[in-house]
C-alpha positions as CSV (number, residue, x, y, z in Angstrom):
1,X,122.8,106.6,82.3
2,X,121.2,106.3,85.5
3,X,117.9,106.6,86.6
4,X,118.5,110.2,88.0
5,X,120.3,111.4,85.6
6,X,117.7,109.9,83.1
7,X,114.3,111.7,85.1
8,X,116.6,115.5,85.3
9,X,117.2,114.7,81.6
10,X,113.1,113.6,80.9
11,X,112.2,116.8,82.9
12,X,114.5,119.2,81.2
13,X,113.0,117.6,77.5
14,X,109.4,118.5,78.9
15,X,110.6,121.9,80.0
16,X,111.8,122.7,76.5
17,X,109.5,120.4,74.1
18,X,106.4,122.0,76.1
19,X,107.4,125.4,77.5
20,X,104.4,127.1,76.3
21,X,102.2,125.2,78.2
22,X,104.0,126.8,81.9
23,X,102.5,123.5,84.0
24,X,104.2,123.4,87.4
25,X,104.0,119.9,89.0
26,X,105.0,121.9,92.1
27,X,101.2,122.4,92.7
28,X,98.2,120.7,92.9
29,X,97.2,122.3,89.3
30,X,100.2,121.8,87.9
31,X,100.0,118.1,88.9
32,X,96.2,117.6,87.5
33,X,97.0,119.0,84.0
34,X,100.3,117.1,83.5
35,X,98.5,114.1,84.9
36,X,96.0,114.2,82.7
37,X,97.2,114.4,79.6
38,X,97.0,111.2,77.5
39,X,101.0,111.9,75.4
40,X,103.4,109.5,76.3
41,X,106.2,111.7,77.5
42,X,103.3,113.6,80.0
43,X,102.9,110.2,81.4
44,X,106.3,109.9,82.2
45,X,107.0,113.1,83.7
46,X,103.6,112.2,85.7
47,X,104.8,108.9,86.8
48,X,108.5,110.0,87.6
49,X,107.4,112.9,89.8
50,X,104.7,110.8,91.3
51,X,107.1,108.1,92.2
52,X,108.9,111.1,94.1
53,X,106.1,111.8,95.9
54,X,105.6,108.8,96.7
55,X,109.1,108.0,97.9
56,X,109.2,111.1,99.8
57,X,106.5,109.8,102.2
58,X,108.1,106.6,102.5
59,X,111.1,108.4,103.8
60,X,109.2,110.5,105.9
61,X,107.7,106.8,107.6
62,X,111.3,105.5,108.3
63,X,112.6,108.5,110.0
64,X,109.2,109.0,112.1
65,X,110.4,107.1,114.4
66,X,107.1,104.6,114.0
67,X,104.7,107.3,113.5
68,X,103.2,106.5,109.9
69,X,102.1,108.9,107.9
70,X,101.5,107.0,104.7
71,X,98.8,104.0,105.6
72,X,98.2,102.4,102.7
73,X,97.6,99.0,102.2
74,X,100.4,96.7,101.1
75,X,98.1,96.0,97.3
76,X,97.8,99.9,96.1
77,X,100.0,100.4,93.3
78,X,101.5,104.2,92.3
79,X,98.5,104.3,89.1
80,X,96.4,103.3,92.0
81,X,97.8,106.2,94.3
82,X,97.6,109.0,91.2
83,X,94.2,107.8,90.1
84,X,93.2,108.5,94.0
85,X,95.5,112.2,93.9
86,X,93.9,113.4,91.0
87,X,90.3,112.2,91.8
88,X,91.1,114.3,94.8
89,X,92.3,117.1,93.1
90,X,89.0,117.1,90.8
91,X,86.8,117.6,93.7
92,X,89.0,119.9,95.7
93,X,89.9,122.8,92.8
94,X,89.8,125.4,95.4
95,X,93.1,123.4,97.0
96,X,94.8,123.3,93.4
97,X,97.2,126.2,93.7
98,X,98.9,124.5,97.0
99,X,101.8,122.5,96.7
100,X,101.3,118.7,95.0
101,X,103.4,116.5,97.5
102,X,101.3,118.1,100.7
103,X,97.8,117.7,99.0
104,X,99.0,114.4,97.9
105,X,99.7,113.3,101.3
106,X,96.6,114.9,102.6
107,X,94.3,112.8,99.5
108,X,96.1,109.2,100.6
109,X,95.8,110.1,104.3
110,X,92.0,111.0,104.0
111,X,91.3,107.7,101.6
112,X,93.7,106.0,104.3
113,X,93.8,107.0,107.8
114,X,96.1,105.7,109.7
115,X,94.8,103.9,112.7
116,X,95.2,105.7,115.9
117,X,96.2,102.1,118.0
């Protein structure tokens, strides 16, 4: 099976497993009470949709024609990025019921901006 097929068929498990918790990784919310749920198959739902996100703003940097948008340095790992999304997220609740991948990009550009040379 590959790796897509493997994360649709992890998500769909979640949605049926846990449908009476309603979490929506869509939003900020959503995001912070997957995220921080200690069960191992909340990590993984947590770490696949994070690695998303975080490919998303990769993609976004190749085909900005050189403008970055995600200015991290080389070192920081995804766990680093989510710890730094959901610290965020903790001190921004009144931002929770936006969507996850802009607030994420708005928590990794505020811890790192992206020089203006």
């Amino acid at each position: 099976m590959k790796w897509p097929s493997m994360a649709i068929a992890l998500l769909i498990s979640l949605h049926s497993a846990h449908a009476q918790d309603r979490v929506d990784l869509a939003t900020g919310r959503g995001y912070l009470a997957v995220c921080s749920r200690e069960e191992e198959d909340w990590r993984l739902a947590c770490n696949f949709y994070s690695a998303g996100m975080n490919n998303m703003l990769l993609a976004i940097d190749m085909i900005a024609g050189g403008h970055k948008v995600e200015c991290t340095p080389g070192q920081t790992t995804l766990a680093d990025k989510q710890r730094i999304f959901l610290a965020f997220l903790r001190a921004n609740p009144d931002l929770q019921d936006r969507g996850s991948p802009a607030l994420y990009m708005q928590a990794l550009s505020e811890t790192f901006p992206c020089s203006s040379k």
